[in-house]
C-alpha positions in Angstrom: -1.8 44.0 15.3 -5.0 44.3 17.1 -7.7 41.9 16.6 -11.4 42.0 17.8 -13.3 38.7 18.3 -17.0 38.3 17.9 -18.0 35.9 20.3 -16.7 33.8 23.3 -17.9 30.6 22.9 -15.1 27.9 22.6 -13.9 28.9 19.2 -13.7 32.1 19.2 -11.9 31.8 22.9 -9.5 29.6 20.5 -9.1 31.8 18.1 -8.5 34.6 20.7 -5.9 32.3 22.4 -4.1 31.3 18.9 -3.8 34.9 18.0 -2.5 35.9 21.1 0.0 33.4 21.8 1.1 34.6 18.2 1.5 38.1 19.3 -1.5 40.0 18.7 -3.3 42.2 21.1 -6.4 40.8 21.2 -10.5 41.8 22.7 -13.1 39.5 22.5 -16.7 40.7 23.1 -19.7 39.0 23.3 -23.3 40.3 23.6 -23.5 38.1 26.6 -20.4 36.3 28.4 -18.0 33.7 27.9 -19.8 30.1 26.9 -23.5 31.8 27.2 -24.1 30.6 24.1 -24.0 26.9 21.9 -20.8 26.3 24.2 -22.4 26.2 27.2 -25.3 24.2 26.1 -23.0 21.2 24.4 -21.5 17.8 26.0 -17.8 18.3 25.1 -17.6 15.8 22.5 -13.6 15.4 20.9 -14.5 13.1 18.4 -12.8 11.5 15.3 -15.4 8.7 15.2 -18.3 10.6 13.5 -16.6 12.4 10.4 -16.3 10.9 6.9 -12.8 11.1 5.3 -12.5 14.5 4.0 -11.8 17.9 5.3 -13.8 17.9 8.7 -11.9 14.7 9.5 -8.5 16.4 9.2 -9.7 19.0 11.2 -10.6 16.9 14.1 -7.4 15.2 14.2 -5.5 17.9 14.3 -7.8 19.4 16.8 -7.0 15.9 18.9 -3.3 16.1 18.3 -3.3 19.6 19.5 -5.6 19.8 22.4 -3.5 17.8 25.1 -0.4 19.9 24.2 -1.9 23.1 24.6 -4.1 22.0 27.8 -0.2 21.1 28.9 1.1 24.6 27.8 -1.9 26.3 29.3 -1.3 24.4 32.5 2.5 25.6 33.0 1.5 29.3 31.8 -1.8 29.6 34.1 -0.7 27.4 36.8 -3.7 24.9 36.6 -5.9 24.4 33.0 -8.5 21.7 34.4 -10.7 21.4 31.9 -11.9 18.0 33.0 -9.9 16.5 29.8 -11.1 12.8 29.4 -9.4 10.8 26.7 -11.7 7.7 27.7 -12.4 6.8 23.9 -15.9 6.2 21.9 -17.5 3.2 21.3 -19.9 2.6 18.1 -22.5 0.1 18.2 -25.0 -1.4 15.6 -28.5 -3.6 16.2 -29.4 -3.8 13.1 -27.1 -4.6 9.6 -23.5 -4.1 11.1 -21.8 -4.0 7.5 -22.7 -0.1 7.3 -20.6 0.4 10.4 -17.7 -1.7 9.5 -17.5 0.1 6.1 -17.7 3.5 7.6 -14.8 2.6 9.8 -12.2 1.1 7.0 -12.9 4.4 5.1 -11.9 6.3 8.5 -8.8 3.6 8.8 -7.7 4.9 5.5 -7.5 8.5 6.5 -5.6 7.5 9.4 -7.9 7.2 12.4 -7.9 4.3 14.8 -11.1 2.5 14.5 -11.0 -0.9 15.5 -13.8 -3.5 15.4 -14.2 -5.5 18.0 -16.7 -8.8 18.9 -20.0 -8.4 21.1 -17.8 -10.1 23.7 -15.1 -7.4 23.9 -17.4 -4.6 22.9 -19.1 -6.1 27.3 -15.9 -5.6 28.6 -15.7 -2.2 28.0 -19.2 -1.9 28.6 -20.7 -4.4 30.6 -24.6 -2.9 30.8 -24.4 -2.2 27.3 -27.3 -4.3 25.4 -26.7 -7.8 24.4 -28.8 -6.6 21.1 -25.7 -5.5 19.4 -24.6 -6.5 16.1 -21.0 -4.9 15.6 -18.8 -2.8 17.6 -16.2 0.0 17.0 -13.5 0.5 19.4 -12.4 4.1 18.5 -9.3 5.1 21.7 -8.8 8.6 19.9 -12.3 10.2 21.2 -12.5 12.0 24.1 -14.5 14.5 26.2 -14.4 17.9 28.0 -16.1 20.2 30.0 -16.7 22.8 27.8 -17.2 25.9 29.4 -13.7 24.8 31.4 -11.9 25.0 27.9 -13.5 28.1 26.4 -12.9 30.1 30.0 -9.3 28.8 30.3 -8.8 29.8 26.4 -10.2 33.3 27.5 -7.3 33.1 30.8 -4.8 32.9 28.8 -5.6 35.8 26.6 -6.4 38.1 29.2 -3.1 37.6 30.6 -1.5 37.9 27.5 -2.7 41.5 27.7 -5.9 40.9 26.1 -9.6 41.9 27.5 -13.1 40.6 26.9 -16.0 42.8 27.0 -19.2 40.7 28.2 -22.6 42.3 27.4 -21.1 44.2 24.0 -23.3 43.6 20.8 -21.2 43.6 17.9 -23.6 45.6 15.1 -21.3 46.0 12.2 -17.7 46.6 11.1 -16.5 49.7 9.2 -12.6 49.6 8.1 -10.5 49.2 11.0 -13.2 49.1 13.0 -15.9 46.9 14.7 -19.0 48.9 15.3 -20.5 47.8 18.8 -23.8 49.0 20.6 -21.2 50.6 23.4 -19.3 52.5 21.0 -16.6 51.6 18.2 -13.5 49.7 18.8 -10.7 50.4 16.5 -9.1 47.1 15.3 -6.8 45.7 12.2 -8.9 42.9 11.8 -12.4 41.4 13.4 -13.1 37.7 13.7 -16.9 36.7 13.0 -17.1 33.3 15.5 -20.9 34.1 16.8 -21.8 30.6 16.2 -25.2 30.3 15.2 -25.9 34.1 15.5 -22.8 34.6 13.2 -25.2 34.8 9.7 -26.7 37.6 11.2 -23.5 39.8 12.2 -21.9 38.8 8.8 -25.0 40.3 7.2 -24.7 43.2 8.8 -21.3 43.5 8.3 -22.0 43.1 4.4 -20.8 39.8 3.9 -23.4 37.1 4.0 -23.0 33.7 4.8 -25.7 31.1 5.7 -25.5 30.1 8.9 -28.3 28.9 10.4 -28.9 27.7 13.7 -29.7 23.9 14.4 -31.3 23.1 17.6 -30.4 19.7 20.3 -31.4 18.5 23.3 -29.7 16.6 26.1 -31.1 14.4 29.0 -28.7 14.2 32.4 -29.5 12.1 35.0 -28.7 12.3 38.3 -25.5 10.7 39.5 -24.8 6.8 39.0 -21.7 4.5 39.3 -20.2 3.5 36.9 -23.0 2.6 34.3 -21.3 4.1 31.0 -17.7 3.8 30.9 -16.9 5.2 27.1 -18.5 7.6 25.1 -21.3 5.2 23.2 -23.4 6.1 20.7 -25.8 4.3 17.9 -24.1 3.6 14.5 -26.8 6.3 12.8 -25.6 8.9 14.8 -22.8 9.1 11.5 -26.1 9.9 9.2 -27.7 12.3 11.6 -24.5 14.5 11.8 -24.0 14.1 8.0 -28.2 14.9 7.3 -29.2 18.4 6.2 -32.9 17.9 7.0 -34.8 20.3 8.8 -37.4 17.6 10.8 -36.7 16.3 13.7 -33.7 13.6 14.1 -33.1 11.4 17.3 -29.9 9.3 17.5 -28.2 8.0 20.7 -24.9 9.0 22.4 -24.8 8.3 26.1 -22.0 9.2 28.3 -20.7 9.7 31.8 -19.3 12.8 33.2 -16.7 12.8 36.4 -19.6 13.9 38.6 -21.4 10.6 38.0 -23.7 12.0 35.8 -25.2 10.8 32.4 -25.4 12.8 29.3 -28.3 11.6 26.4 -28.4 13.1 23.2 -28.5 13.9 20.1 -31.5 15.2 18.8 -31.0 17.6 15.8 -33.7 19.9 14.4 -34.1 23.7 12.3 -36.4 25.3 14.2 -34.7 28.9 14.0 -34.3 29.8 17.2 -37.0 28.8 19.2 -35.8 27.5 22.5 -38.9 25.5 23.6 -38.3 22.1 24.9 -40.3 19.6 23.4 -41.9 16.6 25.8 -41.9 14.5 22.5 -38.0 15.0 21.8 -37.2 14.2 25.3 -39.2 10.6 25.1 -37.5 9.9 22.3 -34.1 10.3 23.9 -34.6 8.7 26.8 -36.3 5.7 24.9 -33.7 5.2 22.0 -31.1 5.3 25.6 -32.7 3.0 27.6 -32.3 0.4 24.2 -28.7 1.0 24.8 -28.3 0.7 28.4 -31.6 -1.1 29.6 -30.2 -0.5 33.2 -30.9 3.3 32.5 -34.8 2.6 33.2 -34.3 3.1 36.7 -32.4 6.1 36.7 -33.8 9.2 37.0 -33.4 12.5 34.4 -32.4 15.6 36.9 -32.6 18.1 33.7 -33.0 18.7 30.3 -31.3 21.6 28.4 -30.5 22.7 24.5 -28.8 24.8 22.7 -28.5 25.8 19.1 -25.5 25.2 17.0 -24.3 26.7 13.9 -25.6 25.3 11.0 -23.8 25.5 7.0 -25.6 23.6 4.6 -22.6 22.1 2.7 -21.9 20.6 6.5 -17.8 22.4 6.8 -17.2 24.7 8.8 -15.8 28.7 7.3 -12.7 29.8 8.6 -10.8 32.8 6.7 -10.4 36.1 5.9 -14.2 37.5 3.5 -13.2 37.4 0.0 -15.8 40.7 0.0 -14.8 42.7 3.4 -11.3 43.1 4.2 -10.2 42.8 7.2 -13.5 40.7 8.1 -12.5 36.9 9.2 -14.7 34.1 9.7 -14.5 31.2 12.2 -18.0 29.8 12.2 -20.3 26.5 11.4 -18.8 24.1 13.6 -22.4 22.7 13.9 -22.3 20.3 17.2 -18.6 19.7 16.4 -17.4 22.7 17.2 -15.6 21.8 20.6 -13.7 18.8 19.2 -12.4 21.5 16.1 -12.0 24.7 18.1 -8.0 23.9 18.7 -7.3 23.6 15.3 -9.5 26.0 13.7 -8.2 28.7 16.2 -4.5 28.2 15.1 -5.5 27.7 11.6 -6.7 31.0 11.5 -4.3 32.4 13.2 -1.9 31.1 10.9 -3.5 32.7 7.6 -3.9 35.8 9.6 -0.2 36.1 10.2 1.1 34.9 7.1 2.1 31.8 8.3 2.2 28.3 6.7 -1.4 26.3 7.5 -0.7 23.1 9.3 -3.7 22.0 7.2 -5.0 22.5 3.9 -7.3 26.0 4.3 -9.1 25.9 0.8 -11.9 23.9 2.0 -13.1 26.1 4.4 -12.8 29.5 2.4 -15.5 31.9 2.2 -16.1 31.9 -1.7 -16.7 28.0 -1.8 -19.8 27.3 -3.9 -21.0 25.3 -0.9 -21.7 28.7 0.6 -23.0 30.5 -2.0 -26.8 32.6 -1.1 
């Protein structure tokens, strides 16, 4: 079986890798290169912290039950798989009325996650420059961080030496059967995988199979190198209704976080503004402001850069992965949003396993192409 992926940011590099490891021959082409795209533009979130009970949720924690084991297999088949894994768990703060927060986190105890509230007093010793404004803390051990363009380029390793090629500067146009149609030519296939992220509306269109993805711009602040002034991954309890919000305007919540180069990442902002790539002064204020309320100590550190990205946007907020109820042979794997690194594991073998005919480890139905939530 021969399968063409669309796409080689960080899920379709696990979809590629899932496919292949279940015996599929397997090219992945990208109109750029690997992680050009959303992937290379995110902060490597691997979180269980910001998801309502539901489908997403389970997605995520299989995601984070898979991801050390196959950074572990990856390691033994490739000889080294750093992908600068950090399972240094979230923290979730309020300053205003903390019973929202402590709500959200029974629902998430329900469904399994570990999301344990803790007093001002403990929430200091994980983070001692954190604010003394709090209100309530979430200690959540299960979130984690990585490098992303590590994973989706160590994904894409292990493929190619499976047997498997990617083909960097190829833009996928269309698919006739058995076929992907490429602006270098067409390249016979059994099936091709749709993971183009935000750009993954338009190739479906053109492929004759609509879905509405649309692209859904952030921003990020990094500072240059400090010692140890964020410990955890921290972020704002409103963060939860950001992610969760379908509005277009402009939204601003906080999520601060080291990196093992000393660095500090400041996000989120999320904003529809199809895909103009301007950075706006005004968004980057509000970050660093809404930051510096977290971790007053961040005043006297200075931003080194600013970058964004789009990510891929579906209105009923779950992701689509499975085969086009209207094109056979067409798959999707696409609208991840800003999640998409903490799902790619799972969504990868997912698919691979309704590809192959094999049980899901997860329910599928959710994410199926001919949910209302997608209908144009």
């Amino acid at each position: 079986m021969h399968v063409v992926v669309v796409g080689a940011g960080v899920i379709g590099a696990a979809c590629a890798e899932a496919l292949s490891a279940a015996g599929a021959t397997v090219t992945v082409v990208d109109r750029s290169g690997p992680a050009a795209g959303t992937t290379g533009a995110g902060e490597g979130n691997v979180l269980v912290s910001d998801k309502e009970p539901g489908p997403e949720l389970e997605l995520a924690q299989a995601s984070r039950r898979q991801l050390p084991e196959l950074l572990a297999k990856l390691a033994e088949e490739l000889g080294q798989a750093d992908v600068e894994w950090q399972p240094k768990g979230g923290l979730v703060v309020a300053t205003t009325d903390p019973q929202p927060l402590h709500d959200f986190a029974a629902r998430q105890r329900e469904a399994g996650v570990q999301a344990h509230p803790i007093t001002a007093r403990e929430a200091f010793e994980l983070e001692p420059n954190l604010t003394r404004e709090i209100t309530a803390a979430v200690h959540y051990p299960e979130d984690g961080q990585v490098q992303p363009v590590l994973l989706a380029t160590t994904l894409l390793s292990a493929v190619r030496q499976r047997g498997g090629q990617l083909l960097s500067r190829v833009t996928a146009t269309g698919v006739s059967k058995h076929a992907l149609l490429t602006d270098s030519g067409v390249i016979a296939c059994d099936h091709v995988v749709n993971a183009a992220g935000p750009w993954a509306g338009d190739f479906a269109a053109k492929a004759g199979a609509p879905i509405p993805v649309l692209p859904r711009r952030g921003v990020i602040l990094v500072t240059t190198p400090v010692v140890d002034l964020v410990r955890h991954k921290v972020y704002d309890a409103d963060y939860v209704g950001a992610v969760a919000s379908g509005d277009a305007d402009l939204q601003t919540s906080t999520v601060v976080e080291s990196t093992p180069a000393g660095t500090v990442l400041i996000g989120s902002s999320r904003q529809r503004v199809g895909f103009d790539d301007t950075i706006q002064v005004d968004v980057l204020r509000e970050l660093a402001r809404k930051a510096i309320r977290l971790f007053p100590k961040l005043r006297n550190v200075n931003v080194m850069r600013a970058y964004g990205g789009f990510r891929p946007y579906l209105p009923d907020h779950l992701p689509v992965i499975g085969e086009d109820h209207r094109v056979p042979g067409l798959w999707h794997a696409t609208g991840h949003e800003g999640a998409g690194i903490g799902l790619a594991v799972a969504t990868g073998r997912l698919l691979a396993e309704l590809m192959t005919g094999r049980t899901p480890h997860i329910d599928p139905k959710p994410f199926r192409t001919d949910r209302p939530g997608l209908a144009l």
